[in-house]
N, C-alpha and C positions, 0 to 999 in steps of 0.2 A: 238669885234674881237681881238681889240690890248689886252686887260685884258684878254682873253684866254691863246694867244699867251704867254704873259706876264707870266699867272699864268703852265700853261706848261713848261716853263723854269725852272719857280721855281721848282717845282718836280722832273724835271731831275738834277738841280745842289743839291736838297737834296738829293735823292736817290744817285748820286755817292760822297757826304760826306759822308753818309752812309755807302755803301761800303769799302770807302777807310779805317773808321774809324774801319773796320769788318776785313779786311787785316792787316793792320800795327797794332792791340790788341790783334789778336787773336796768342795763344799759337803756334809756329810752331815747335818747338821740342817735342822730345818724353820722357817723365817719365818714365822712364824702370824698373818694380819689376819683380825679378823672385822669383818665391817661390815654396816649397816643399823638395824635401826628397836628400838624396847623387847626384842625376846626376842634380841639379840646385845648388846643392855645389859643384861642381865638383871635386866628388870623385877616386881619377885612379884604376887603377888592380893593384897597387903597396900599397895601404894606406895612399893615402898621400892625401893633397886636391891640387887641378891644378887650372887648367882652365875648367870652364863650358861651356856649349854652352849656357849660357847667357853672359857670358865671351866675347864671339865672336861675339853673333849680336852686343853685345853693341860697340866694335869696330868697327863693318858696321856701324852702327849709328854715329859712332865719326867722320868715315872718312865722312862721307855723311854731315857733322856739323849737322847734325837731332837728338844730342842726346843732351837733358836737364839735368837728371840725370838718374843713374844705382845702383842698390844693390840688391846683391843677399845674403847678410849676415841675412836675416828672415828665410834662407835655411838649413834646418842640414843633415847630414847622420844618417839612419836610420829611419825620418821622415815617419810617417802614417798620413791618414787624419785626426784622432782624437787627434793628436798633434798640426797638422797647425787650427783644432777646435779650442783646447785650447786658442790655442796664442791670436789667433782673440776675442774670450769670453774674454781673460784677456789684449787684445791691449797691445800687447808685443812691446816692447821700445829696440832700436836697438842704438848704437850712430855709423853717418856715418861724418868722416873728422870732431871729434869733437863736431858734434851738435845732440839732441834725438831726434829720428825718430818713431812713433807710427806706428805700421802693419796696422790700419785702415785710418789715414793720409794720410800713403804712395798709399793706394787704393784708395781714393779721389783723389789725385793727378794724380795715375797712365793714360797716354794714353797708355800704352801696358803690359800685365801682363802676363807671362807662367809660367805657373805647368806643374812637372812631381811629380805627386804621384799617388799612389794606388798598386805598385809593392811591397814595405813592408805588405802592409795590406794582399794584394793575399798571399805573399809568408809566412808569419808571420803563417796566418791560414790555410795553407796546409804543414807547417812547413816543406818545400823540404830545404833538404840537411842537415836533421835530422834525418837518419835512418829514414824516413814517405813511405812509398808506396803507389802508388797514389791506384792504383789495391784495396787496402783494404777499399777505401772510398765510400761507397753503392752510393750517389748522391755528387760527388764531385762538379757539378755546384751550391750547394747551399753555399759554401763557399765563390765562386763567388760572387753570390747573395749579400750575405752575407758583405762583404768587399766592395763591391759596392754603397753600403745603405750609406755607412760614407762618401764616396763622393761625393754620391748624395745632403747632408748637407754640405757638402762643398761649390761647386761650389754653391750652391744657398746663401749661407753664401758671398762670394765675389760678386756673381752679384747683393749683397742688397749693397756695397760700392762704385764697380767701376761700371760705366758705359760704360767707354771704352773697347777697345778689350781685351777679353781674349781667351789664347791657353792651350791648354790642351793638352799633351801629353800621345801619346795611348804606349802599350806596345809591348817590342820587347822579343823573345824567349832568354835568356840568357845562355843557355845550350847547344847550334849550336856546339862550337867544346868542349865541354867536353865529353857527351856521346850523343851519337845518342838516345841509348835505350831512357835516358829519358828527350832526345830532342823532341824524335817522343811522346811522355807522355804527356809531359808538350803543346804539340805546340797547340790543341784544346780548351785546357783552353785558352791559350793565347788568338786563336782568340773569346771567345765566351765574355772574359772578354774586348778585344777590339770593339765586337759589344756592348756591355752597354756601355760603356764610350762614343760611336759614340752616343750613344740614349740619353744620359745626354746632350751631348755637343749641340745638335737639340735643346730638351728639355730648355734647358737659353740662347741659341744664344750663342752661344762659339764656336769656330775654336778650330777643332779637330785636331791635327798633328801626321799623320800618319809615325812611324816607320819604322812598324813590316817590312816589305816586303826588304824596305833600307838595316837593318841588316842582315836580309837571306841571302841577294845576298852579303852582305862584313862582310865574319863570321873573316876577320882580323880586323874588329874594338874590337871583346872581345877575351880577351887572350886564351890560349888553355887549361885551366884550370878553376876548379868550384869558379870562381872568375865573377858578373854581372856588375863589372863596365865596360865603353869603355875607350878604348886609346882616344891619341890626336884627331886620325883621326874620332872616331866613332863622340865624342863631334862635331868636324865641321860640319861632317851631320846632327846633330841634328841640330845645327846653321842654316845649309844651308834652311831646312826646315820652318822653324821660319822666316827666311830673308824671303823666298818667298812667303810668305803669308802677310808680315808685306806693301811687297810691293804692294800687290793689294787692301789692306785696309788701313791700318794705315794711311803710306806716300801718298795714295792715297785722303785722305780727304784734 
């Protein structure tokens, strides 16, 4: 009975060295990559680069002391997903504070990673705000389609590096105060190209981060002109987004 007694104790004081030792080694901040195209550069309505809404969670992070590292410098303007392809085929080398940083490294490492791409790829192949008329395109969803495909090699390209969370963000109508006409044009592709991107993100377990509806209802986050980037304020929302998700998962393990 005493040798029971005895050996039950044993297991409970290993099990909670155990523990303790799972607590006090395990990683508790977060690796923060943002990657993709101008709005994870943070591109303004003006040309210049600002602040991203990677920009921003990673300040929620800092203030929270929850953030280990941050770089969105793997991000460019103009970025399609057969660029951020490339990079990854060629493990594209970044120097951050000095020291070389590999695109695939960085995704090993990463506990949290957001994209925003697939808006050059759509926009690139329906060439809008090119003299293009949508009206003239017999089956304009297959361009969709089409631009779709290189994402879908994407995100399966990063969830063979990271294992951690990834968000992916869906698309917002960028045409709300320039012209209705071809606001109301554009707004169906939007959503048809926002329901694939939902079906990818199901598809590799990826948090999809919803936009579109955000931007509708605050047409002052993009200028009043044919210009798709956001102001300060559009970038926060996107941030705000991103925080609220990062808190029911990420901060949540």
């Amino acid at each position: 009975m005493k040798r029971r007694h005895k050996l039950l104790i044993g297991f409970v004081i290993t099990g909670i060295i155990l523990v303790a030792i799972f607590f006090l080694t395990r990683d508790k901040k977060i690796y923060y990559l943002s990657l993709g195209d101008s709005l994870a550069a943070g591109q303004t309505p003006y040309n210049t680069i600002d602040k991203s809404y990677g920009d921003y969670v990673s300040e929620y992070l800092k203030d929270k002391g929850a953030l280990e590292f941050y770089t969105k410098d793997f991000a460019k303007s103009g970025y399609r997903s057969i660029d951020l392809l490339n990079d990854l085929e060629e493990n594209k080398e970044i120097k951050v504070n000095g020291k070389k940083i590999t695109i695939k490294h960085a995704l090993i490492k990463a506990d949290l990673v957001t994209l925003s791409i697939g808006s050059n790829d759509l926009f690139y192949k329906l060439n809008v705000g090119n003299e293009f008329d949508l009206n003239e395109v017999d089956d304009i969803y297959k361009y969709v389609d089409e631009s779709i495909k290189d994402v879908d090699k994407l995100l399966y390209e990063l969830k063979m590096s990271c294992k951690e969370q990834i968000m992916v963000f869906g698309f917002y109508n960028p045409f709300t105060n320039f012209s209705d006409t071809l606001a109301n044009m554009v707004e169906p592709i939007i959503k048809y190209a926002n329901n694939k991107m939902k079906y990818l993100t199901r598809k590799y377990d990826i948090t999809f981060v919803d936009i579109h509806d955000t931007f509708l209802a605050n047409d002052n986050y993009l200028p009043s002109t044919l210009e798709i980037h956001p102001n300060k304020d559009g970038y926060k929302a996107m941030a705000d987004k991103v925080i609220s998700l990062i808190d029911e998962k990420t901060l949540a393990k």
